[in-house]
C-alpha positions as CSV (number, residue, x, y, z in Angstrom):
1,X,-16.5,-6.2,-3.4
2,X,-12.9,-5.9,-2.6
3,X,-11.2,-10.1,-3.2
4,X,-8.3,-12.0,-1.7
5,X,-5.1,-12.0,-4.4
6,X,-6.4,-8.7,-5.9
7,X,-3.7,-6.3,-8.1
8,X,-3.2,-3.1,-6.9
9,X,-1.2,0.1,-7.6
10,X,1.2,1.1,-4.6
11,X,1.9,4.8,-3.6
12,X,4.5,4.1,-1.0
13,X,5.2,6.9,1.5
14,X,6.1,7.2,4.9
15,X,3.4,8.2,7.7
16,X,0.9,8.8,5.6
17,X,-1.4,6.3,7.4
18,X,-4.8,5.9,5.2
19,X,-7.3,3.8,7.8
20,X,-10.6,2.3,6.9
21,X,-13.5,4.8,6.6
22,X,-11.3,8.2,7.2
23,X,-9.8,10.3,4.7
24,X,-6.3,11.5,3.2
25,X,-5.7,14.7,1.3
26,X,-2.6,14.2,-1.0
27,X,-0.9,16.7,-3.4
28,X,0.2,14.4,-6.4
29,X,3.3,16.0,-8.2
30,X,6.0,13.5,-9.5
31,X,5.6,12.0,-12.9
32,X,5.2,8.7,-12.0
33,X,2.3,9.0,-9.3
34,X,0.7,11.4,-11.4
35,X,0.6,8.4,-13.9
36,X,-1.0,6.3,-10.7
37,X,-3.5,8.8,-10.4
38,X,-4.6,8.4,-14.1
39,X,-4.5,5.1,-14.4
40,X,-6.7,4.5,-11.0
41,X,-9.0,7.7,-12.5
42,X,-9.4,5.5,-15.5
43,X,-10.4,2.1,-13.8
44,X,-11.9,1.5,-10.4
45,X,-9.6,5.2,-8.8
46,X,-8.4,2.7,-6.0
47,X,-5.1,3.3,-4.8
48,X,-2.6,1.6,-1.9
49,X,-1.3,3.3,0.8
50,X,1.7,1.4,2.0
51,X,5.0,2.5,4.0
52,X,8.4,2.2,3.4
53,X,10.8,0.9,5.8
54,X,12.7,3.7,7.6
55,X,15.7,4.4,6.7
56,X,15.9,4.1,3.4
57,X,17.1,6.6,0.4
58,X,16.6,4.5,-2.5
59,X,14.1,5.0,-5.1
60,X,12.7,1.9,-4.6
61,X,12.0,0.8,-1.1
62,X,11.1,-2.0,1.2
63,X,7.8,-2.0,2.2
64,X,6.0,-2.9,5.1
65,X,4.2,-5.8,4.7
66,X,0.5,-4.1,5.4
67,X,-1.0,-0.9,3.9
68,X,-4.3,0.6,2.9
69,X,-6.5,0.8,-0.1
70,X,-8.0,4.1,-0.8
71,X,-10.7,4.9,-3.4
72,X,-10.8,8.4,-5.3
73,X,-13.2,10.4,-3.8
74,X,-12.4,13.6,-4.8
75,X,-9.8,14.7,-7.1
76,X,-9.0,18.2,-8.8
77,X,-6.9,18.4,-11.9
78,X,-4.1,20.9,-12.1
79,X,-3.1,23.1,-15.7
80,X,0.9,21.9,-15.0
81,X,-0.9,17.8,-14.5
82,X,-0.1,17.6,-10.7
83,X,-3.1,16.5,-8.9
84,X,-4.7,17.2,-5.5
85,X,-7.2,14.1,-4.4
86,X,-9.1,12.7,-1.3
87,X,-8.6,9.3,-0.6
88,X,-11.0,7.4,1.4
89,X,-10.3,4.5,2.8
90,X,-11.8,1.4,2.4
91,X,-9.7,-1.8,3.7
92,X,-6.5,-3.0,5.1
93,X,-4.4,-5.5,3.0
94,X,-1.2,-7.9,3.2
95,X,1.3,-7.6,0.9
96,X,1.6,-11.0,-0.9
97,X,4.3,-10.4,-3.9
98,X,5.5,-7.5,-6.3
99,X,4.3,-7.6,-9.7
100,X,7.2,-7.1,-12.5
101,X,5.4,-4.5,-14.3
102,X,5.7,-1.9,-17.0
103,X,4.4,1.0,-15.6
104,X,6.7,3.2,-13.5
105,X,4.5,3.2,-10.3
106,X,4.6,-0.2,-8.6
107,X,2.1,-3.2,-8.6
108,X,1.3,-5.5,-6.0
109,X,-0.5,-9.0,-5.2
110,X,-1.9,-8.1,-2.2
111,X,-4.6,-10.3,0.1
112,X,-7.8,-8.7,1.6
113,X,-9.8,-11.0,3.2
114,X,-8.5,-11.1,6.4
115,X,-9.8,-7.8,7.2
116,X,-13.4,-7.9,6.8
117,X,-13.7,-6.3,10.2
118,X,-12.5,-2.8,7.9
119,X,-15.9,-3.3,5.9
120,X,-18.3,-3.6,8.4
121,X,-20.6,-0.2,8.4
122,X,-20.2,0.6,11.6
123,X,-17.3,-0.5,14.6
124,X,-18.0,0.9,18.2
125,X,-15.9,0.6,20.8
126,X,-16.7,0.1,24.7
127,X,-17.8,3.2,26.4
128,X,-14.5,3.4,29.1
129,X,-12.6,3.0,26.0
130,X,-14.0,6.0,24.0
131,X,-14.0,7.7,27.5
132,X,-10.4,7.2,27.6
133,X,-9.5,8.6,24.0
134,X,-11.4,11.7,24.4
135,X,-9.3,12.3,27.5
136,X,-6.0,11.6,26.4
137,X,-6.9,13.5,23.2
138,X,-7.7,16.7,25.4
139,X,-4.6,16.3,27.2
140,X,-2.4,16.0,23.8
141,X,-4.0,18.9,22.8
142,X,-3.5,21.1,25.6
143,X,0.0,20.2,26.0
144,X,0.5,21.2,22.3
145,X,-1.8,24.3,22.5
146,X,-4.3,23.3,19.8
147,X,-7.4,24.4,19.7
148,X,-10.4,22.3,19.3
149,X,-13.8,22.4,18.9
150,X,-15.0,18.9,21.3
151,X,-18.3,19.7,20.9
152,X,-17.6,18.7,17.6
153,X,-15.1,15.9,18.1
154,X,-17.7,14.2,20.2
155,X,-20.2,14.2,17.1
156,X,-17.9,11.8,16.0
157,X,-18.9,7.9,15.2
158,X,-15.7,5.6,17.3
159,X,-14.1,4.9,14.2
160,X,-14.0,7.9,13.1
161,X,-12.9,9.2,16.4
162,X,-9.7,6.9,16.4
163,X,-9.2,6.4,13.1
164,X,-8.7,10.3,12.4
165,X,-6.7,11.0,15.4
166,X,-4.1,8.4,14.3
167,X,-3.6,10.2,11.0
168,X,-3.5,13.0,12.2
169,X,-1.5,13.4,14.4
170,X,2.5,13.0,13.4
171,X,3.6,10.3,14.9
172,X,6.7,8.5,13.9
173,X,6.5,5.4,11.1
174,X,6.9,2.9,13.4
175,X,3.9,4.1,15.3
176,X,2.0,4.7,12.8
177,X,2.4,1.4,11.1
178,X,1.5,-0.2,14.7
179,X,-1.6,1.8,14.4
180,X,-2.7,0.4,11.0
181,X,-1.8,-3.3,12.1
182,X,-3.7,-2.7,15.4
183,X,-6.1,-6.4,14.7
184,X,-9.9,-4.4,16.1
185,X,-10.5,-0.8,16.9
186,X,-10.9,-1.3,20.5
187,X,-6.9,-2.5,20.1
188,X,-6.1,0.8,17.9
189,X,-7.6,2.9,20.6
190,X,-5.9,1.4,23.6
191,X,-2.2,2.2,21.4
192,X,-3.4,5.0,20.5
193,X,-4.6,6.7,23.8
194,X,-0.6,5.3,24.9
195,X,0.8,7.5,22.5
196,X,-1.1,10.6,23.2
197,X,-0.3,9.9,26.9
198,X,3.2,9.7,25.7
199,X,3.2,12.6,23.8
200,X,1.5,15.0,25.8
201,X,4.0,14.0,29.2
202,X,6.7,14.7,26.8
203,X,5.2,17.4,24.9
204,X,6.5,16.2,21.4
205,X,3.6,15.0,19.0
206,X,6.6,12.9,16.9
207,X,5.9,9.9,19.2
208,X,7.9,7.0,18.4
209,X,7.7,3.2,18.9
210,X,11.4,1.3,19.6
């Protein structure tokens, strides 16, 4: 089990939003997250997910103060050393302190218990509320011309439901970070059937939060 005051390797990278029992496909290709990957391969293969603060063009940025940790799931090994993995994750976290560290990817103190919510097997959310998403969702989508398979989409558990719509679709860092923070998945869903809303009366996925 995941404990408060834990040390974890950060990847830090903007709207890449990793949420509690949903996926992330990532292509691994500069020297020092390939090290990450290693290193995590060769422990426990967790990893943080965390954003940087827009704006920024340094190589080492201010972070948000709440990311992600993803386990390994799946990980393929390239001949040139890049990697291509599948995080899943597993539970929010609060950014406590950096760690001054030796390795060239970044280290955190980061706290975990209060998110126990994330590890609960199953979260459901009120019928009018997974009502609501669906629709919003098909209206996103058909303002954007995607094709989807609902019958599909509405095989889908509620956290699932919201959890994968908010990565997927490309809304702005601000938004996306609001999404991660969201406290239960019942509040996730109500911000997140907003932004489709917005997006689909503007018909721009990039949504953004001022």
């Amino acid at each position: 089990m995941i404990k408060t005051g834990i040390r974890l390797s950060i990847f830090p990278l903007g709207q890449a939003l990793l949420l509690p029992r949903s996926y992330l496909p990532l292509h691994i290709f500069e020297p020092r997250y390939r090290a990450l990957v290693s290193d995590a391969l060769a422990r426990d293969r967790k990893i943080a997910m965390i954003q940087p603060l827009p704006g920024q063009d340094d190589d080492h940025p201010t972070l948000f103060a709440m990311g992600c940790v993803g386990k390994i799931d799946h990980v393929e090994t390239l001949p040139d050393g890049r990697y291509n993995i599948l995080l899943e994750g597993l539970t929010r976290f609060r950014l406590l302190r950096e760690l001054d560290v030796p390795t060239p990817f970044r280290q955190i103190e980061a706290d975990v218990a209060s998110f126990g919510e994330d590890l609960e097997a199953e979260l459901v959310l009120s019928n009018a509320a997974r009502a609501g998403i669906e629709q919003e969702a098909r209206r996103f989508a058909d303002a954007q011309g995607y094709a989807i398979d609902w019958q599909e989409v509405g095989r889908l558990d509620d956290q699932a439901l919201v959890n994968g719509l908010a990565q997927a679709i490309p809304f702005d860092v601000a938004a996306k970070q609001a999404l991660l923070e969201a406290e239960t998945l019942e509040e996730r869903a109500d911000l997140l059937a907003e932004l489709l809303r917005f997006s689909a009366a503007g018909d721009d996925g990039d949504a953004t939060l001022q």
